[in-house]
C-alpha positions in Angstrom: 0.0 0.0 0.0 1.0 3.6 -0.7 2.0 5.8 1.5 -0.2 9.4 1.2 2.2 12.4 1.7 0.5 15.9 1.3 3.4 17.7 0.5 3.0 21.9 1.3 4.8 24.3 -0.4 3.8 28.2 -0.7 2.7 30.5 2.1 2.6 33.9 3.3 6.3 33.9 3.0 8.4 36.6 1.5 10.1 34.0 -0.5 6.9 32.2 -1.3 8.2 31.7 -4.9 11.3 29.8 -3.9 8.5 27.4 -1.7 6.7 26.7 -5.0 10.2 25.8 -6.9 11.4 24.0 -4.0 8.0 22.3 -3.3 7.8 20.9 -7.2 11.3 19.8 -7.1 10.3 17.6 -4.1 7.4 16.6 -6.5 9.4 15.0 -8.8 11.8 13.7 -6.7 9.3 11.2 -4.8 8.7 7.7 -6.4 5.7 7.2 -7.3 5.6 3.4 -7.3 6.1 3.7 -3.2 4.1 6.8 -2.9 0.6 8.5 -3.4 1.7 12.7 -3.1 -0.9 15.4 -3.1 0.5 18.4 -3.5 -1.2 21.2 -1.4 -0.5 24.8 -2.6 -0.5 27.8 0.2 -1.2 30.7 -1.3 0.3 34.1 0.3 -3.3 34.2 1.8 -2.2 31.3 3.6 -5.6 29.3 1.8 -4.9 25.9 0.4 -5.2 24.4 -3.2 -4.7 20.7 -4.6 -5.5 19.5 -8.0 -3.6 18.4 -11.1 -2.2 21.9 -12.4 -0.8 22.1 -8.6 2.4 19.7 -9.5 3.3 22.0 -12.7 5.8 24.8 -12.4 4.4 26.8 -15.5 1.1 27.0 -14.0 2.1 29.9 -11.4 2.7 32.0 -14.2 -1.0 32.8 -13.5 -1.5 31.6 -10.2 -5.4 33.4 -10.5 -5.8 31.0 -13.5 -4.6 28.2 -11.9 -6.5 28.7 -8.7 -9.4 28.7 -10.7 -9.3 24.7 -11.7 -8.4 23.9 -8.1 -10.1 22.5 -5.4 -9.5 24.5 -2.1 -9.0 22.2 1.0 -8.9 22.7 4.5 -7.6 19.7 6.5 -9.9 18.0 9.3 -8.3 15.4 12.6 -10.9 12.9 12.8 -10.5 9.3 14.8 -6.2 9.9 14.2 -6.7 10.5 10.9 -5.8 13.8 8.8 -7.9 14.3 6.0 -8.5 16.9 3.1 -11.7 18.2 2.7 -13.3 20.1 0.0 -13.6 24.0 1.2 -16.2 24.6 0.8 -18.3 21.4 1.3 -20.2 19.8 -0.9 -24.2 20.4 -0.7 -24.7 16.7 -1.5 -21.9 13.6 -1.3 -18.1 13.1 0.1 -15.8 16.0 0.4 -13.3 14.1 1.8 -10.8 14.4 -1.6 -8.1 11.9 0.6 -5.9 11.4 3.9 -2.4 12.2 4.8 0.0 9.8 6.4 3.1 12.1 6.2 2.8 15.8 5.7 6.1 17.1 4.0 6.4 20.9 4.5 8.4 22.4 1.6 8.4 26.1 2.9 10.6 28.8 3.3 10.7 31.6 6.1 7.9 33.4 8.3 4.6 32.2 8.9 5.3 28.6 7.1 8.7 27.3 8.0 9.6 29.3 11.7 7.1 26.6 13.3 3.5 28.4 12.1 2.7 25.6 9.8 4.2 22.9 11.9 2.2 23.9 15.2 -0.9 23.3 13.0 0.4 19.9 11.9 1.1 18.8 15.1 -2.6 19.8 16.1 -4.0 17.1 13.5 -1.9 14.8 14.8 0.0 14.1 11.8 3.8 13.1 11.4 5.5 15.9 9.4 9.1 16.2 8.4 11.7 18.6 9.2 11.7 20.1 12.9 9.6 20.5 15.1 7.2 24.0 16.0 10.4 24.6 18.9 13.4 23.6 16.9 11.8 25.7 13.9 10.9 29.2 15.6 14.2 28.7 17.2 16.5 28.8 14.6 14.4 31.1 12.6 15.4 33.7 15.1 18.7 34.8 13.8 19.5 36.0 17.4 18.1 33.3 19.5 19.7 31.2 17.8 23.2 32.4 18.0 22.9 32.9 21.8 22.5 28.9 22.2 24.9 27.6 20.1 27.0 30.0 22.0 26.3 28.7 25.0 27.6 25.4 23.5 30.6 26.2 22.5 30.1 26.6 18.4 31.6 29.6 17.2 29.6 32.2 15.9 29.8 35.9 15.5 28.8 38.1 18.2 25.8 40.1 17.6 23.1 42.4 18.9 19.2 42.9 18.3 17.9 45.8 18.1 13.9 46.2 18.7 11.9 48.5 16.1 9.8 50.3 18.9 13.5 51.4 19.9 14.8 52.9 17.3 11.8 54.6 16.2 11.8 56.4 19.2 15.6 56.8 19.9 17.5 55.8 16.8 20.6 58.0 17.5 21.1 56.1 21.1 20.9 53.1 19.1 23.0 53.7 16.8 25.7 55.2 19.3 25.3 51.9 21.2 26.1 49.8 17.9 29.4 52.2 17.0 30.5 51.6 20.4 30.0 47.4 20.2 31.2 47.2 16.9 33.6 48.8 14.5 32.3 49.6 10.9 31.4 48.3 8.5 28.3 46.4 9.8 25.9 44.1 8.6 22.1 44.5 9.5 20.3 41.3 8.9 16.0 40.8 9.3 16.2 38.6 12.3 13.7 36.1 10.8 14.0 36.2 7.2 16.2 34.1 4.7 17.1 34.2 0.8 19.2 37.4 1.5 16.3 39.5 1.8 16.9 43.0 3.4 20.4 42.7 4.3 22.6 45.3 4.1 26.5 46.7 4.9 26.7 49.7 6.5 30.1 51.9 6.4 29.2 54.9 8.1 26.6 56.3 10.2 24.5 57.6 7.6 24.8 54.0 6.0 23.5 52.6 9.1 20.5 54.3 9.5 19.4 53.4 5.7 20.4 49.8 6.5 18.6 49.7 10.0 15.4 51.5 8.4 15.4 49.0 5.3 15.7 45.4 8.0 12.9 47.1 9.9 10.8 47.1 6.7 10.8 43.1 6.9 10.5 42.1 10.3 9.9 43.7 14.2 13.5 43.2 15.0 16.6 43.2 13.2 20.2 41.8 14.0 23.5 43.6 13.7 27.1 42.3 13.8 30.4 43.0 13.0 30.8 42.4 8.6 34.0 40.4 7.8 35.9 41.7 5.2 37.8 39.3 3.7 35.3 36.7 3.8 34.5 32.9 2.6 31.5 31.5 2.8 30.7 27.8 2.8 27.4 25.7 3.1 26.9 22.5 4.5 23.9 20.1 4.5 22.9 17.9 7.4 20.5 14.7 7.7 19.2 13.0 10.3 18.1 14.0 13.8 19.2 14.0 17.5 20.1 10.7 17.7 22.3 10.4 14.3 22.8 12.9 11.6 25.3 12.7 8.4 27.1 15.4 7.2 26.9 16.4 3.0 29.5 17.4 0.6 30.4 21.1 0.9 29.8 23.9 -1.2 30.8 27.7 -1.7 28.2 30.1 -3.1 29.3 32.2 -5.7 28.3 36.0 -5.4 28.3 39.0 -7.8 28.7 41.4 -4.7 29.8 41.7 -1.6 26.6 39.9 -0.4 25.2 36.9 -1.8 21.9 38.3 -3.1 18.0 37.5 -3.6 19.4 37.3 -7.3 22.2 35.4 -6.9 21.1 32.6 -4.8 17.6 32.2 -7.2 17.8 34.1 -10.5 21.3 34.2 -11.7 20.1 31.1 -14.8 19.3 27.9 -14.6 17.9 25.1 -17.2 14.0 24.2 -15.8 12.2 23.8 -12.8 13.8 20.2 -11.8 17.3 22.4 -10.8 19.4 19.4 -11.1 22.8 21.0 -11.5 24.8 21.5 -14.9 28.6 21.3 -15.5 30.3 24.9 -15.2 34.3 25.8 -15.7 36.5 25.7 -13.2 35.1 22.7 -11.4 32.2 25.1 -10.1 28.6 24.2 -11.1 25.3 25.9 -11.3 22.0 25.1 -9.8 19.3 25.0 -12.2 16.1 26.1 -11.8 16.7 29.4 -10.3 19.8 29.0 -8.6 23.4 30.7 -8.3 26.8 29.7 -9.2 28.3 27.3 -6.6 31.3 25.7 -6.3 31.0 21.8 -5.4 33.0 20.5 -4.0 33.7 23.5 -2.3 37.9 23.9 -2.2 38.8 23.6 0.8 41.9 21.7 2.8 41.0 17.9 3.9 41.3 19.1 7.8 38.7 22.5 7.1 36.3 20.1 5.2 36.0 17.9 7.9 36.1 20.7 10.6 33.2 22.4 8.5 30.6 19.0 8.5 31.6 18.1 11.8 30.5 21.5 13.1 27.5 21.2 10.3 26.3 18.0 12.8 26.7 20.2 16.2 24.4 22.6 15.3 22.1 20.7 13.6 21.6 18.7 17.1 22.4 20.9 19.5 19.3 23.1 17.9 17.2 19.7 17.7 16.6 19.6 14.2 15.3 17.1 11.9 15.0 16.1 8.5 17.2 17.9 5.9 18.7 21.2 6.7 21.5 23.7 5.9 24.1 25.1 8.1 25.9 28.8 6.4 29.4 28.9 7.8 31.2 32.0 7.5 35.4 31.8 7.1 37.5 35.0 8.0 40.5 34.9 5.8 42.3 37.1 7.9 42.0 35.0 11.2 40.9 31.3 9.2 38.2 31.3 12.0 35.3 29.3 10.9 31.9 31.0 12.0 28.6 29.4 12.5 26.6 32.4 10.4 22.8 30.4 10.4 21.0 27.2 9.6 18.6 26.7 7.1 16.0 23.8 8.1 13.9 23.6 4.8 16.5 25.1 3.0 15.9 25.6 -0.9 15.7 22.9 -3.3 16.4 20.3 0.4 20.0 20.9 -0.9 19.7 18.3 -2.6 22.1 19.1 -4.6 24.6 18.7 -1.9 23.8 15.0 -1.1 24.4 13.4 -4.8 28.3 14.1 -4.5 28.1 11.6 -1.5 26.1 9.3 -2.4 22.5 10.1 -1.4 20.4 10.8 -5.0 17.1 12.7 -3.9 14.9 10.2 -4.1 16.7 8.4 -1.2 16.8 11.8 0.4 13.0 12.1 0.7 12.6 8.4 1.5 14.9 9.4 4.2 13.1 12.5 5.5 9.5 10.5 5.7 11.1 7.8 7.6 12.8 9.9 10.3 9.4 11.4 10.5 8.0 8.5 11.4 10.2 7.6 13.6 10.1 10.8 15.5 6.1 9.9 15.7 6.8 6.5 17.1 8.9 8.4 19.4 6.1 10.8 20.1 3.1 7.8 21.0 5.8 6.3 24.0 4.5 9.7 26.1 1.7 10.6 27.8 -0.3 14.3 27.1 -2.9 13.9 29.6 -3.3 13.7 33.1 -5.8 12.4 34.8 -7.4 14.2 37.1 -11.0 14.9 38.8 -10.4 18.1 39.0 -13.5 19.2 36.9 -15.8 17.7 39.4 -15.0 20.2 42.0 -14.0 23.0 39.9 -16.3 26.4 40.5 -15.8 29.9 39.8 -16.5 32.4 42.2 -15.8 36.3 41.3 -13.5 37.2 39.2 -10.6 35.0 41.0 -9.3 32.9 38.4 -8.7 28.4 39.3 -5.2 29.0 40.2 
C-alpha cells in the first residue's frame, strides 16, 4: 500500500516563490511506485489548493488561472486520521478528496517554515518532516539562535538585536550603542528572514540608519554584527536528527557582490524547474532552476572540510533539528576562523544538490526525511499528554478569581 504524503509548499512567506520551486522539485523527486503525493498549494493568503495543475511549475505563471481549476482544501483530525476536505463542502456527497500519512512541508521563512505551519500539523496529529514547531521558531530567530549555540561552545559571531519600537523612538542612542560594540562596516540582517532578503553593509553612520530602516521594513527586529571583510562562505547540509545525523559534501556560493543576493542565490540562470545542477568551468557548477553559481566541492583543505561538517552535525543537534537542513558557515581569511553564520532547516531545493556528491540521489533523500518522520512519531506515542485528574468535578468559579 501507498504511503499518502501531502506535500505543502507556498505561504505567506516573502520568499513564497522559492517554496513553489522547492516544493515541485520535491514533487518529482518522490517515487511514485512507493508513494501517493498530493500536492497542497499555500497561497500568500495562507488558503490551500490541490489539484492536477498544482504539480506543474508553469502554472504559477497565473496563479489566479490556476486557482481557478483547483479545489481549495482545509484539513480536518478525525479518529487519528488527517484528512482533506473540499472547502467549501459539498451540498450533496463526500468532500473528503483523501488522507495524509506524512505531511512534508516544503516552505521557506515566516509564517510557514519558523514553526507556524508545523504547530498546526502537530494539532491534527499528523507526522510531518523537518523540525519540530520549537526547533523551527528557534532557529528562525537569527539572534536566538546564536545565543544557544554560544552557550555550546560553536563559534559564531557576536551580535546584537535591536527592537523597532526602539529605534523609532531613539534611533541615534541606538546607533551610538552599535558604534561603540562594533567597528564599521556592519551588517544589518532581518532577524527572521532568509534568501538574503533585506540585508545590508553599512560603512558609516549615515549608512546605518538606511540599512537599520530598510531590515525594519521586513520584520519587528533586526540583527546587527560585526561584517567580515575578507570573507569565505561555505554551506553544509545535514540529515538525520538528535540521535544520528550525516554530514553532506560542501559547497561555496558564488556571489556577484559583496553579499550573496536574492538574485544570486535564485535568479542568476538555470535550465527548468527540476534544478538538477549542470557542469560549469573551473570545477564550479550551477543550480538550475533558479539557482546561483556554486562551487562543489567546495575547495577547501582535507582538515577545514571535515572541521566544517563536523560543526555542520553540532548545530544541527544541538538546535534539535530534523529532516534535511542547511548550516551557512562563515570563514574569515584574515583570522581562518570558521563562523557558524545560520541554519537553514527547509533550505531551498532540500540541498539536494549537496547529497548526490556523497552518495544520497534525492529520491533516497525524501525516503529518508519521511522515515525519520515517522520515527520521530513513534517516538512521540511512547508519552503521555494527559493527566488524569477529577479536577473538573470540583471546579467552580466564584468572582472574578481565576482556578489558580
Amino acid at each position: 500500500m501507498k504511503i499518502n504524503i501531502g506535500l505543502f509548499f507556498g505561504g505567506m512567506s516573502v520568499e513564497h516563490e522559492v517554496s513553489i520551486i522547492s516544493g515541485i522539485q520535491a514533487y518529482h523527486a518522490f517515487d511514485k511506485e512507493k508513494y501517493q503525493v498530493i500536492p497542497i498549494y499555500i497561497t500568500k493568503d495562507n488558503e490551500m489548493y490541490t489539484g492536477e495543475g498544482i504539480s506543474e511549475i508553469r502554472e504559477y505563471r497565473d496563479i489566479p488561472k490556476l486557482l481557478s481549476k483547483s479545489t481549495r482544501i482545509i484539513l480536518v483530525s478525525e479518529k487519528g486520521r488527517c484528512k482533506i476536505m473540499q472547502y467549501p463542502a459539498k451540498r450533496f456527497g463526500n468532500s473528503c478528496l483523501g488522507e495524509i500519512d506524512v505531511a512534508f512541508p516544503v516552505v521557506h521563512g515566516t509564517n510557514v517554515e519558523d514553526g507556524t505551519l508545523q504547530g498546526m500539523l502537530s494539532m491534527l496529529k499528523v507526522p510531518f518532516a523537518g523540525p519540530d514547531l520549537t526547533s523551527s521558531a528557534l532557529c528562525m530567530d537569527k539572534y536566538a539562535m546564536k545565543v544557544v549555540l554560544a552557550a555550546k561552545g560553536i563559534p559564531v559571531l557576536d551580535g546584537s538585536s535591536i527592537d523597532l519600537s526602539r529605534f523609532r523612538t531613539e534611533p541615534e542612542s541606538v546607533m551610538e550603542e552599535l558604534e561603540q560594540a562594533y567597528a564599521y562596516p556592519m551588517i544589518i540582517k532581518p532577524i527572521n528572514l532568509g534568501s538574503s532578503i533585506g540585508i545590508r553593509i553599512a560603512r558609516d553612520r549615515e549608512g546605518l540608519a538606511e540599512a537599520l530602516d530598510h531590515a525594519f521594513g521586513f520584520a519587528m527586529q533586526v540583527v546587527v554584527e560585526r561584517a567580515i571583510v575578507h570573507l569565505r562562505e561555505i554551506n553544509c547540509s545535514v540529515l538525520g536528527d538528535h540521535q544520528q545525523a550525516e554530514a553532506s559534501e560542501c559547497e561555496e556560493p558564488i556571489n556577484s557582490s559583496e553579499i550573496l543576493s536574492y538574485e544570486d542565490k535564485y535568479m542568476s540562470g538555470g535550465s527548468g524547474a527540476k534544478g538538477q545542477p549542470g557542469s560549469k568551468t573551473g570545477g564550479s557548477r550551477k543550480s538550475g532552476g533558479a539557482g546561483p553559481g556554486r562551487i562543489i566541492p567546495a575547495d577547501l583543505p582535507a582538515e577545514t572540510r571535515e572541521r566544517i561538517r563536523e560543526l555542520a552535525v553540532q548545530t544541527f543537534q544541538v538546535l534539535n533539528c530534523n529532516g534535511v537542513a542547511r548550516v551557512d558557515f562563515m570563514i574569515d581569511e584574515d583570522t581562518g576562523q570558521i563562523l557558524v553564520n545560520e541554519i537553514n532547516t527547509i533550505p531551498g531545493s532540500l540541498s539536494f544538490y549537496l547529497w548526490e556528491p556523497v552518495g544520497v540521489p534525492y529520491p533516497q533523500l525524501v525516503d529518508r526525511m519521511v522515515e525519520l518522520a515517522l520515527k520521530r512519531e513513534r517516538e512521540l506515542s511512547q508519552l503521555s499528554f494527559s493527566f488524569q485528574t477529577n479536577l473538573l468535578q470540583h471546579a467552580e468559579l466564584s468572582g472574578t478569581k481565576g482556578a489558580k
